[in-house]
C-alpha positions in Angstrom: -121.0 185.8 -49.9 -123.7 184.7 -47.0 -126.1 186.6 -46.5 -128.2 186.3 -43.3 -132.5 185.5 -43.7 -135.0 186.5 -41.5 -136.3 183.8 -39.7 -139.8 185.0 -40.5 -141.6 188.0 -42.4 -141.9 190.5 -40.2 -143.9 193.9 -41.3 -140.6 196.5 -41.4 -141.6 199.7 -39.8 -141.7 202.8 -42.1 -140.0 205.9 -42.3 -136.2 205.0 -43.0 -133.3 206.4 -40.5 -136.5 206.5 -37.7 -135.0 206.4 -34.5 -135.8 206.1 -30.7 -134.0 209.0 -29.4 -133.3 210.4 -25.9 -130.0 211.6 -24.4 -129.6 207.8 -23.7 -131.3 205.9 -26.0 -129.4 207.1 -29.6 -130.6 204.2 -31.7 -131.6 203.9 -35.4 -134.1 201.6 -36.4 -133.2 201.7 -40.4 -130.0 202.6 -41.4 -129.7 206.1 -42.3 -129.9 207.8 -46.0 -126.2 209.3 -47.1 -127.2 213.1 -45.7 -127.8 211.8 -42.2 -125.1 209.1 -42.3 -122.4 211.6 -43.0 -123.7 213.8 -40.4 -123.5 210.9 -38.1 -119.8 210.5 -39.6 -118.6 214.1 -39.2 -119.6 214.3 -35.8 -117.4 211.3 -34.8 -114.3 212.9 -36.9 -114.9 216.3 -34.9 -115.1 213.9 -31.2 -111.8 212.1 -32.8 -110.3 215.1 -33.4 -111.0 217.2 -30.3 -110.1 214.3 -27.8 -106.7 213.6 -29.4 -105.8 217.5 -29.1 -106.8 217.0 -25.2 -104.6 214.0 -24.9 -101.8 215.6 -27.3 -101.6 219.2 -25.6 -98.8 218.1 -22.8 -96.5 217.2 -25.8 -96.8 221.0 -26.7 -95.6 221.9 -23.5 -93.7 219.7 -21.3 -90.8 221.9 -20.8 -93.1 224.3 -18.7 -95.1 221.8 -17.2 -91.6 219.8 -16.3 -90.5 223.3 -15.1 -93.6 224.2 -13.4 -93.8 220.6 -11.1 -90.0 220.6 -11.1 -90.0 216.9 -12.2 -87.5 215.2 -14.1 -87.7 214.5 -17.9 -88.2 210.8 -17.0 -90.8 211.2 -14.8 -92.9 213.2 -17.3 -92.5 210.5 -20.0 -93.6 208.1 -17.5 -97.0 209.9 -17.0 -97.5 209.0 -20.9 -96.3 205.5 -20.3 -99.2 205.1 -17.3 -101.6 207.2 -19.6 -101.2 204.4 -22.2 -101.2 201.7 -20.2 -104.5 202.1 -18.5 -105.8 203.1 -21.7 -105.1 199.9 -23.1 -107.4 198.4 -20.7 -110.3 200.9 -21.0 -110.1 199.7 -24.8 -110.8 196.5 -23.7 -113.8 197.2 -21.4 -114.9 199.0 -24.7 -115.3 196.0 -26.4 -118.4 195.8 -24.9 -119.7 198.6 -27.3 -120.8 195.4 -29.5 -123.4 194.8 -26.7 -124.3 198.3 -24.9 -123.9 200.4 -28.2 -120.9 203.3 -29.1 -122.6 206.1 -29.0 -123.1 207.3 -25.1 -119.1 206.0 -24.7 -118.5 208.7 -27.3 -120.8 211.8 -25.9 -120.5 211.1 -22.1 -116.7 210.7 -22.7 -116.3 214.1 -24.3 -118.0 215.4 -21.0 -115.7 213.8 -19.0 -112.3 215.0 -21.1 -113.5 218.8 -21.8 -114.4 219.1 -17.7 -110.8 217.2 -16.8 -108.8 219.5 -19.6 -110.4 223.0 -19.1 -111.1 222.9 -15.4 -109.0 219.6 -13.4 -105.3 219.6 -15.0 -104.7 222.9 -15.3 -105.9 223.8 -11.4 -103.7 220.2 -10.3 -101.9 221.3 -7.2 -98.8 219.0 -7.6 -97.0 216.3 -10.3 -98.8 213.3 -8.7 -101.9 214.8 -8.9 -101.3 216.3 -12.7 -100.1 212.9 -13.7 -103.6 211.0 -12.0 -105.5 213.3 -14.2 -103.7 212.8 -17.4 -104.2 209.1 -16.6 -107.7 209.7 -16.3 -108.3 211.2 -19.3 -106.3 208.0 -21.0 -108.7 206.0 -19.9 -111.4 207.7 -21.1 -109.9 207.9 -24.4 -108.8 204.3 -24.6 -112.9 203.7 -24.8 -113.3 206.3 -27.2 -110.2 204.9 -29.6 -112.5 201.8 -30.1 -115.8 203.7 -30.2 -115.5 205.9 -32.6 -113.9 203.6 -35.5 -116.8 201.3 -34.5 -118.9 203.8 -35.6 -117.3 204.9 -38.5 -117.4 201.5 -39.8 -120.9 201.1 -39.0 -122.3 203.9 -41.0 -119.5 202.7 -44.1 -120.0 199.8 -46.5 -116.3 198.4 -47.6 -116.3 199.8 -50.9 -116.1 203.0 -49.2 -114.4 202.3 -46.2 -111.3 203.8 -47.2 -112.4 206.9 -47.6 -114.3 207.1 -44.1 -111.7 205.8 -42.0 -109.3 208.4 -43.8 -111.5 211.0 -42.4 -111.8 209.1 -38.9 -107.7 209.1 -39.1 -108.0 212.7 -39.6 -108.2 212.7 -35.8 -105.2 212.4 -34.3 -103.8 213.7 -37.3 -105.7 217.1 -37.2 -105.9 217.0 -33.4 -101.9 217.4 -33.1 -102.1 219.6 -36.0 -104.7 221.9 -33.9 -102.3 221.8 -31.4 -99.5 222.8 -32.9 -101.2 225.5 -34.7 -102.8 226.8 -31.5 -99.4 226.9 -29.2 -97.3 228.4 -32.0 -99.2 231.4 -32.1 -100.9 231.8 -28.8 -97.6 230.6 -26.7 -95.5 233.9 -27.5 -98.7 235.9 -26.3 -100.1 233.4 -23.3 -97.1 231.8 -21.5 -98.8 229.8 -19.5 -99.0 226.3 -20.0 -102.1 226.0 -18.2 -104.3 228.3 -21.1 -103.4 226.0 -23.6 -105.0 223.2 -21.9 -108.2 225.5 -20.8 -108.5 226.0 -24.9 -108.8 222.6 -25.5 -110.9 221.9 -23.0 -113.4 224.3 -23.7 -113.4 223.3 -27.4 -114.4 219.6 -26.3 -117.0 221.3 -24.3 -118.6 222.5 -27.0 -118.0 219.9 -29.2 -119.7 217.4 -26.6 -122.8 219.3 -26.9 -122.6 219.3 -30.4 -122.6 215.1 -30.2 -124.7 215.2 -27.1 -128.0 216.1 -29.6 -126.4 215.2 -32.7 -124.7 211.3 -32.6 -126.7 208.4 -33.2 -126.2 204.6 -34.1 -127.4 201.7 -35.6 -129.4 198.9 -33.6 -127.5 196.0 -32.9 -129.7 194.2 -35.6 -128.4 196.9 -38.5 -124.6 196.8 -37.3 -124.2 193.0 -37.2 -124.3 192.6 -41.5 -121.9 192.9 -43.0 -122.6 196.0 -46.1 -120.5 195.7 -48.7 -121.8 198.7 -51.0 -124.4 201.3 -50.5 -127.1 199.2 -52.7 -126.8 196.5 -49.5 -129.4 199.2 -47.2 -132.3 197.1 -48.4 -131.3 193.8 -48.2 -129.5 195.0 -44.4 -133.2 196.7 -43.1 -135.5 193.4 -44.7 -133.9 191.1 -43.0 -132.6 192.6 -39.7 -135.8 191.4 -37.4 -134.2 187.7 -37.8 -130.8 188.2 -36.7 -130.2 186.5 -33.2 -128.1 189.0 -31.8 -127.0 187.1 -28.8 -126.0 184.1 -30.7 -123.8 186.4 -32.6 -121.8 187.8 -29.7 -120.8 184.2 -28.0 -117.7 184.1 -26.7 -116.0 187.3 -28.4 -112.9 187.0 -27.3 -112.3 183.6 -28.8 -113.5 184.5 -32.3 -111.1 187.5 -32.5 -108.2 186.2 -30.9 -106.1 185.5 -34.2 -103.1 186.0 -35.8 -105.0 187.8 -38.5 -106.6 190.2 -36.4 -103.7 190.2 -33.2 -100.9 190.6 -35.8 -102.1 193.4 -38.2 -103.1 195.3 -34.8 -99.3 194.3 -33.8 -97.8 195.8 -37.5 -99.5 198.7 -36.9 -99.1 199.4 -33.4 -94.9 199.6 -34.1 -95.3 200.9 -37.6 -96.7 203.8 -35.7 -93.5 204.5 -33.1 -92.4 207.5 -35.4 -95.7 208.6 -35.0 -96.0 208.6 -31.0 -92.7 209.8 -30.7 -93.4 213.0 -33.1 -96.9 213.5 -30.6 -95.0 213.7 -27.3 -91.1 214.3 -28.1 -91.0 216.6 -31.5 -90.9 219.4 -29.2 -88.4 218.3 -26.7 -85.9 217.0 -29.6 -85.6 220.0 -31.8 -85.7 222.3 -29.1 -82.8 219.9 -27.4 -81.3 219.2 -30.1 -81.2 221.7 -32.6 -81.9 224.6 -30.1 -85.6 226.0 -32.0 -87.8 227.8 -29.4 -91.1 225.7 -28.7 -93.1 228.3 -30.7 -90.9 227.0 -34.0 -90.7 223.3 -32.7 -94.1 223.5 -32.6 -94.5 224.9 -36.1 -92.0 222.7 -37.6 -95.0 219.9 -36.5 -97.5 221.9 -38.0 -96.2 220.8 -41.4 -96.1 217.3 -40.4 -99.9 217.2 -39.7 -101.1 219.3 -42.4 -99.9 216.7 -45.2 -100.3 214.1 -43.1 -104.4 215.0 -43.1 -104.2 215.9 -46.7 -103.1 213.0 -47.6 -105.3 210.6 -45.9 -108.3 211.6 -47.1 -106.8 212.0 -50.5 -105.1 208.1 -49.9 -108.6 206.8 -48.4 -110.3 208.1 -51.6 -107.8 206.6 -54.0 -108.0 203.3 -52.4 -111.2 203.1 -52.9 -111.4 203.8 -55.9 -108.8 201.0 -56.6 -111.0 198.8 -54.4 -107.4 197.7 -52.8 -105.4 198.3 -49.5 -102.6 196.3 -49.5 -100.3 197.7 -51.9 -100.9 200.7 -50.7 -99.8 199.4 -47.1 -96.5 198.7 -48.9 -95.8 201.7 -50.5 -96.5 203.7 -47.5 -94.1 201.2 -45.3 -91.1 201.4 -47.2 -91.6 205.3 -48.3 -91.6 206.3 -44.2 -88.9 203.8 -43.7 -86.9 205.6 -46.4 -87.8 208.9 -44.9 -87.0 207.8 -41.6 -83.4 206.8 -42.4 -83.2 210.3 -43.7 -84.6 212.3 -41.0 -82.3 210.5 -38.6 -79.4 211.5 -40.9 -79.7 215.1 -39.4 -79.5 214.3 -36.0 -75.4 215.1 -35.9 -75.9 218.5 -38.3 -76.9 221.1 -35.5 -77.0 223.3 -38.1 -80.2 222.1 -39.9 -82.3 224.7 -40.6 -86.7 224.9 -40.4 -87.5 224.6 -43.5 -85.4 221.4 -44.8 -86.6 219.7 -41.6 -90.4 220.9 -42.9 -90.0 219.2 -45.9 -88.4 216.1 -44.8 -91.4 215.6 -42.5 -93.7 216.6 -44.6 -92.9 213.6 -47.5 -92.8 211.4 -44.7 -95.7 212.2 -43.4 -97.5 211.6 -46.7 -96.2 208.4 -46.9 -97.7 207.5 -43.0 -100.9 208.6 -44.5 -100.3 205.9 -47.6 -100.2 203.0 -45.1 -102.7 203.7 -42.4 -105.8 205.2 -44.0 -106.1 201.3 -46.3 -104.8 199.8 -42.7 -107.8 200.9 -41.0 -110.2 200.1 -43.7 -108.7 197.0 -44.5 -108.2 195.7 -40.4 -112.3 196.2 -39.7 -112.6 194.3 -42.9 -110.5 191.9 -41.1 -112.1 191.6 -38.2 -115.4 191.3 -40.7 -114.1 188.4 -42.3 -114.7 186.8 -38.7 -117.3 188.5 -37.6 -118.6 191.5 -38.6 -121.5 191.5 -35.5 -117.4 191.4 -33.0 -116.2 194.6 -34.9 -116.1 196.4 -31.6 -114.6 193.4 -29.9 -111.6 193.5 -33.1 -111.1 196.8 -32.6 -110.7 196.3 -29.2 -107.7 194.1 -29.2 -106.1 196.5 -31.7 -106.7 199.5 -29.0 -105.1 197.0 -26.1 -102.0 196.3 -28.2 -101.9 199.8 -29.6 -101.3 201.3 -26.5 -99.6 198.6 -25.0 -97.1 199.2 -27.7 -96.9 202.9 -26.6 -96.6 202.4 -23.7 -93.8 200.3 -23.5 -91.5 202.5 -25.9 -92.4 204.9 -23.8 -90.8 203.3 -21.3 -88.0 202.6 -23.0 -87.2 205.9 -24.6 -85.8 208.0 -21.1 -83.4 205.0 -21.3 -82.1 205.2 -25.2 -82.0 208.7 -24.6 -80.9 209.3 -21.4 -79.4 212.7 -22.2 -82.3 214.2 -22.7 -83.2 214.1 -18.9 -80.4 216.7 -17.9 -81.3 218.7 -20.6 -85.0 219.3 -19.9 -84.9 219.2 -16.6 -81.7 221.8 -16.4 -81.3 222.8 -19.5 -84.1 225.9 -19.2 -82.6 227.4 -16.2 -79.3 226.9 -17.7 -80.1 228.8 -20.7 -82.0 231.6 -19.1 -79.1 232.5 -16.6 -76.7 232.2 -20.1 -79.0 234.9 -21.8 -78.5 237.3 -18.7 -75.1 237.2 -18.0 -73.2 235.6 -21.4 -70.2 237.0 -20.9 -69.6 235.7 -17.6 -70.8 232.5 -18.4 -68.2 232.2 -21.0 -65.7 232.7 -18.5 -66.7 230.0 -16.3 -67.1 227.9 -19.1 -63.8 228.5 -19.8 -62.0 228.7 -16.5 -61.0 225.8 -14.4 -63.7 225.4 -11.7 -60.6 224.7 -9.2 -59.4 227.8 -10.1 -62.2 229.4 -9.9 -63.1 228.1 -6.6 -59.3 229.6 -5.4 -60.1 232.6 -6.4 -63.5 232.4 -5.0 -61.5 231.9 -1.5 -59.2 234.1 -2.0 -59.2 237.0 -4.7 -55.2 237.3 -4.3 -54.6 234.1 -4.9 -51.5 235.0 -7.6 -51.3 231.6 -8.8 -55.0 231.0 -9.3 -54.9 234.3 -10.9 -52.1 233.7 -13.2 -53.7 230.5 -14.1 -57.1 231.9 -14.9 -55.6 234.5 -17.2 -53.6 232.2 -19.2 -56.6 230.2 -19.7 -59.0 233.2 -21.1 -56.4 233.9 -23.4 -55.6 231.1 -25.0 -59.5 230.5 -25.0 -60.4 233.9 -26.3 -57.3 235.8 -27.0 -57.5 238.2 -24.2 -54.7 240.5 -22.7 -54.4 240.0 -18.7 -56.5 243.4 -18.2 -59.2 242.1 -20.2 -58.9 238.8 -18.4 -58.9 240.5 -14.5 -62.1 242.4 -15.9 -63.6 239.4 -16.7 -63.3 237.6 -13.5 -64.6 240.9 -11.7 -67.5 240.8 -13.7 -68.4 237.2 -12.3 -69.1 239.0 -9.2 -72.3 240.1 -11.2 -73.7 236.6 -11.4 -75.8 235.4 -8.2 -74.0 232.8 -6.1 -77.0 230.8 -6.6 -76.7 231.1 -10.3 -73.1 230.0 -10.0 -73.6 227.2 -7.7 -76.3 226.1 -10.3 -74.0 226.1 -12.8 -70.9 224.5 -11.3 -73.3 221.8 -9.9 -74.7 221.0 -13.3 -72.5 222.7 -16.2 -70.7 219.4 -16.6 -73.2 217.3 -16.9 -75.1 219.4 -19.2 -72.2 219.7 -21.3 -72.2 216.0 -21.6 -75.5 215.0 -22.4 -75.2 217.8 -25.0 -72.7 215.5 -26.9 -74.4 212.7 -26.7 -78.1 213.7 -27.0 -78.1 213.3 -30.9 -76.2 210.2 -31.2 -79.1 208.9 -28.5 -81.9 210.1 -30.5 -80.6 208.6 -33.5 -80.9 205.3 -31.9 -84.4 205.9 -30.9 -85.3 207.1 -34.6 -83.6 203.8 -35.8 -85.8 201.4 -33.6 -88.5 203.4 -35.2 -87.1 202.3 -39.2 -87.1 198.5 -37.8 -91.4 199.4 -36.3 -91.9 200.4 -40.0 -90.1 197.1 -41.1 -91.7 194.5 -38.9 -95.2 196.0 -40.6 -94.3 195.3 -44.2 -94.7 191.4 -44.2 -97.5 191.4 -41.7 -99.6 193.4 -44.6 -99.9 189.6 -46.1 -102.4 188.2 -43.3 -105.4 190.8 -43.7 -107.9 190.8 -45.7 -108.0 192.2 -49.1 -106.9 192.0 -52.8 -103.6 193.0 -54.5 -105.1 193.2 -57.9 -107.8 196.2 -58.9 -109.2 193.9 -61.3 -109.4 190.9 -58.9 -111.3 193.6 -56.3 -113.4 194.8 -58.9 -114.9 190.8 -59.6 -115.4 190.7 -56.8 -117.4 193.5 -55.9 -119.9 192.7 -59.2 -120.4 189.1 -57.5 -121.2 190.4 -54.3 -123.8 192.8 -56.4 -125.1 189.8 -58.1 -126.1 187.6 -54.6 -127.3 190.3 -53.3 -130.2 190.5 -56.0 -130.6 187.5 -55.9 -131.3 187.6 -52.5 -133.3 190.4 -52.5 -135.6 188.6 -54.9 -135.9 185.9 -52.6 -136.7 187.9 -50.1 -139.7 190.2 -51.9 -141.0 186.6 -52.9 -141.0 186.1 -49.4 -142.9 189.0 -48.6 -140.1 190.8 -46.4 -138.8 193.2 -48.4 
């Protein structure tokens, strides 16, 4: 393995982990001993985590906030789909965190999101406005998507990779679980949709201050090596004076742009669709679908992310341990496939209780956790095996595609599941004039609306009459008094209620057929994502044997005494 010289012996400063520090300047002149590091490491998982629970929280509740703007269904998904696409560009722009550093993109871009969340969005005055906010803070956490695993892979050496970029995954992971643990027990008490996004908010407030004096970094010099074990710190600090940085960042673009490093970010952008859909659509398809409140939709997810975090760690650890990713890349793609195929199986039982959709989530969830934790770990050893001075610029492409992917089945989705429209945007009203007057509104549901409307015109219409009571009783089984008392009752109802209903009963009633069979379809496209990212596992970087790995590592461990003898002959280390 090559190992960069310094191009001269230069004195190396004492005091290890000494840094220059100002609320600008975060940078590390040695690389840090493993109290600090982890610090460092645990404030980026708390920065991960809090931003993804500001970006998540409209999944939690769009029904009020569609209610609330009175926009359609569509239109609300399409605030995700422009929230992802300019995100994929601000990922680009952060590829420039190889040259200007990661830190400050992470702790001025917590400031941004906690203001937006706690003070901007839930004060937005109309959908347009609303939806250029949420856009906003997209972009802001497009930067941070590449920022933070920069970071994480900075302070890691590969044989412990795994384990840190489990914890970075705990992110989004814990950040929907957050969510979903927040809403389900604060939305019975506060209704509005605008306190769960002031919580949020002021949680990233405080965590920003918590990074502002906290988060550090390594200099350019320290990040460009590539560390393979925690016994590389002294070989990394002797001979960081000689690296030419600027030689190392020429034309970035061109050294990443591979099929190693552009496919793998590919895999595991559509391997991922069951993911993004659970984030923004859980809620709206079981309450849809299988008629749960958004309290129990929303505790349903909890199980979800709760394994799902458990598990990455645990998977991040194992691998390892193992010194391997790929197999465990497999394992985890065809278990959620499997899992997939049966959670889509209960889209046509309406009668599927909580808890067996808990558990089916929850084993699929686990097996999520199996393929991404080595994914991540093994994709910055990817873009390593380029260039490990570009891992910024890697990462990068994978946040541009990543959310490029989103985005697109995001666009897609209002059109495979077109019924769900009608039944977000209606569907509340509908249900709350139902709960008042349910009696009444199974007599128009019964009734011929042209009879109805005759008798609406004319109360002694005898043939409308005749003809509305033989169809109540051979609906319901009632005797022509009970039938005359049920039609005077409709007086009851609000004409506007009425009007409501006649205008959309039908079409309710129709997209309530065919909403499952629609979501199935979306679920399925989700089984081929998980598919597609089996034989891209081949291209990355990585052994499939432990014993293989393990060689490997001991080689590594021998150059690097060697060079470090080299080096004290030298007079540099």
């Amino acid at each position: 393995m090559a190992v960069t010289a310094p191009r001269a012996a230069e004195p190396i400063p004492s005091g290890r982990g000494s840094s220059r520090f100002s609320l600008w300047n975060r940078t590390l002149d040695h690389y840090p001993d493993t109290g600090p590091r982890v610090f460092y490491l645990a404030i980026v998982v708390l920065a991960t985590i809090i931003l993804y629970y500001e970006l998540y929280v409209a999944g939690a509740v769009g029904p009020q906030i569609i209610a609330q703007y009175h926009m359609s269904f569509r239109y609300f998904v399409y605030i995700s789909v422009v929230s992802n696409a300019v995100g994929a560009f601000s990922s680009v722009i952060a590829g420039l965190a190889d040259r200007w550093g990661r830190a400050n993109l992470v702790v001025w871009g917590l400031l941004l999101t906690g203001l937006l969340v706690a003070f901007a969005v839930p004060h937005a005055g109309s959908a347009f406005v609303f939806a250029a906010l949420v856009a906003l803070v997209g972009f802001v956490e497009g930067m941070i998507l590449v920022a933070t695993p920069a970071l994480v892979r900075d302070f890691s050496p590969q044989l412990g990779r795994a384990s840190a970029m489990g914890f970075w995954t705990l992110g989004p992971v814990v950040g929907s679980l957050v969510l979903s643990e927040v809403a389900s027990h604060t939305l019975p008490h506060l209704h509005a949709w605008q306190d769960q996004y002031m919580i949020c908010g002021f949680a990233g407030l405080g965590v920003f201050l918590v990074a502002l004096f906290g988060l550090r970094e390594l200099s350019p010099n320290l990040r460009d090596q590539l560390m393979v074990s925690a016994r590389d710190r002294a070989r990394i600090d002797a001979p960081a004076k000689g690296i030419d940085v600027e030689d190392t960042l020429r034309h970035p673009w061109r050294q990443m742009l591979h099929f190693d490093i552009v496919g793998s970010a590919f895999a595991v952008s559509v391997f991922l669709l069951i993911y993004y859909a659970a984030v923004g659509f859980f809620v709206v398809y079981f309450t849809t679908t299988f008629g749960f409140t958004e309290a129990q939709a929303n505790g349903i997810g909890n199980w979800f992310w709760g394994f799902d975090a458990l598990a990455l760690v645990l998977v991040g650890l194992a691998s390892d341990r193992l010194r391997v990713r790929k197999p465990f890349m497999i394992v985890g793609g065809l278990g959620a496939a499997v899992m997939t195929i049966v959670f889509l199986s209960r889209t046509h039982d309406p009668h599927t209780g909580y808890y067996t959709f808990a558990w089916i989530i929850t084993v699929l969830a686990v097996f999520l956790a199996i393929a991404y934790a080595p994914w991540m770990a093994s994709f910055t050893e990817t873009v390593e095996r380029r260039n490990p001075a570009l891992t910024a610029t890697g990462l990068a492409v994978w946040g541009w595609i990543l959310r490029i992917v989103v985005a697109v089945s995001f666009l897609i989705l209002p059109i495979v599941v077109s019924a769900a429209t009608p039944l977000v945007t209606y569907g509340p009203e509908a249900q709350a004039i139902a709960a008042k007057y349910p009696q009444q509104i199974q007599t128009l549901s019964t009734v011929d609306p042209a009879t109805l409307q005759a008798l609406a015109k004319n109360p002694l219409d005898t043939a409308a009459l005749a003809k509305a009571t033989t169809e109540l009783h051979a609906a319901l089984g009632t005797t022509p008094s009970q039938a005359i008392t049920r039609l005077l009752a409709l007086k009851k109802v609000p004409a506007a209620d009425i009007a409501f209903l006649q205008a959309h009963g039908a079409q309710l009633t129709a997209a309530q057929k065919k909403n499952p069979g629609q979501w199935q379809t979306w679920w399925w496209v989700c089984v081929a994502g998980e598919l597609v990212f089996l034989p891209l596992v081949l291209v990355m970087a990585g052994r499939w044997s432990p014993a293989k790995a393990k060689r490997d590592a001991e080689e590594h461990e021998r150059q690097v005494e060697e060079e470090m003898a080299r080096l004290r002959e030298a007079g540099v280390a």
